[in-house]
C-alpha positions, -999 to 999 in steps of 0.1 A, spaced: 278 501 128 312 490 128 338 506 141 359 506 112 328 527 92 321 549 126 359 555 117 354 561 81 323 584 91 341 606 116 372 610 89 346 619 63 335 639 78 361 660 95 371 663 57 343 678 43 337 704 70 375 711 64 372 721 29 337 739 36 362 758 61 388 768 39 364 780 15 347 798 37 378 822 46 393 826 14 402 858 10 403 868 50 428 877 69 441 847 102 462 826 114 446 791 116 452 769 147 452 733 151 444 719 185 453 683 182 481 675 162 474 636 169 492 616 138 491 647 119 468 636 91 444 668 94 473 693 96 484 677 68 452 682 50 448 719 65 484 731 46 475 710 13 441 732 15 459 769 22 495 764 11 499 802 18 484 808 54 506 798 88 489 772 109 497 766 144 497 735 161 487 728 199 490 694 215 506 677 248 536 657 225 544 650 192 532 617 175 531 624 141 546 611 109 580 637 106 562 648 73 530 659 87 544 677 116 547 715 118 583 734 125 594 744 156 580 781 152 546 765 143 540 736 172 530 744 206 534 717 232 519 711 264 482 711 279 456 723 259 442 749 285 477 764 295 488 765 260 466 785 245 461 808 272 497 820 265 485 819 227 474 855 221 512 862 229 527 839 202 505 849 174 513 874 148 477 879 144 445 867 154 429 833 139 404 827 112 401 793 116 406 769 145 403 733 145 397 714 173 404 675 172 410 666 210 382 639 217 398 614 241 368 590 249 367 601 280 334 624 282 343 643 319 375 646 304 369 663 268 337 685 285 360 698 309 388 710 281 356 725 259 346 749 285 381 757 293 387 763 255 354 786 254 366 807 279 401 814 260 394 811 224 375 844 219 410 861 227 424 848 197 398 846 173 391 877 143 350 883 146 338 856 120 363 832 125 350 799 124 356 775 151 356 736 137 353 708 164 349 675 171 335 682 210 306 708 214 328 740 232 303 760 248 316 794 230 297 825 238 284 846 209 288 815 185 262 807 155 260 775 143 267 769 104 251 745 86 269 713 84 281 701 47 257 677 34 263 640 43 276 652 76 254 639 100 242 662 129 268 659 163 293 645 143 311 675 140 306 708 150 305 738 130 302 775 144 310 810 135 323 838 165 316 873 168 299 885 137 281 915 138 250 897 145 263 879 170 284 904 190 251 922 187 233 901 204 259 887 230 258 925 240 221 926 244 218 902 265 241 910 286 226 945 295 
């Protein structure tokens, strides 16, 4: 495969587990984050999909297109790691969504954010939200959700944190 369909694949993708997403938390309460504001294009897609719910952004510098970039109030620079470990104090509530585009190519690299992202995200999440990634993050208490169809299997991954079911279990074995 080429790399311009790989590319066409991933984006494809991304976009159909997006609008699975959105559908999925109509109607919920959250804040949605976006780790990995990148050129801006998914952030873009995530307003155009819930016009009325504040997204945050998280990522090391701002490259984007000035239209597809979030205000001030809404962008959160720096590492990864560090900045959403402060997160839980900048948000007005807890997230329904996150989406997590931070792949860098370099596999050591993108493991070693995942974990640290596993560790913090369950501060920040409502029980239910669904977590949306392009790197497996070893989250805790996570189901999987069945891709969209056409979306090939480790191409994205799709989970769900802290439902009943889950916290249930996540308890139980911990006992």
């Amino acid at each position: 495969m080429s790399r311009l369909d790989s590319f066409i694949r991933r984006l494809t993708a991304q976009r159909a587990c997006l609008n699975k997403a959105a559908e999925m938390i109509d109607g919920r309460e959250g804040v949605v984050l976006e780790i990995g504001l990148g050129n801006g294009r998914t952030f873009d897609h995530l307003r155009a999909l819930l016009p009325n719910r504040e997204i945050f952004v998280f990522d090391r510098q701002v490259a984007a297109h000035p239209d597809s970039t979030p205000d001030d109030a809404h962008l959160i620079l720096g590492e990864i790691p560090e900045t959403l470990a402060r997160a839980a104090t900048l948000l007005p509530e807890p997230a329904v969504l996150v989406h997590s585009d931070i792949g860098t190519g370099n596999p050591l690299a993108d493991a070693r954010v995942a974990r640290r992202m596993a560790e913090i995200l369950p501060t920040l999440l409502h029980p239910g939200a669904i977590v949306l990634s392009d790197q497996k993050i070893p989250l805790s208490g996570a189901e999987e959700i069945p891709l969209p169809e056409g979306v090939q299997e480790g191409r994205y991954f799709f989970r769900s944190w802290g439902n009943r079911e889950t916290l249930k279990r996540a308890a139980g074995s911990r006992a």
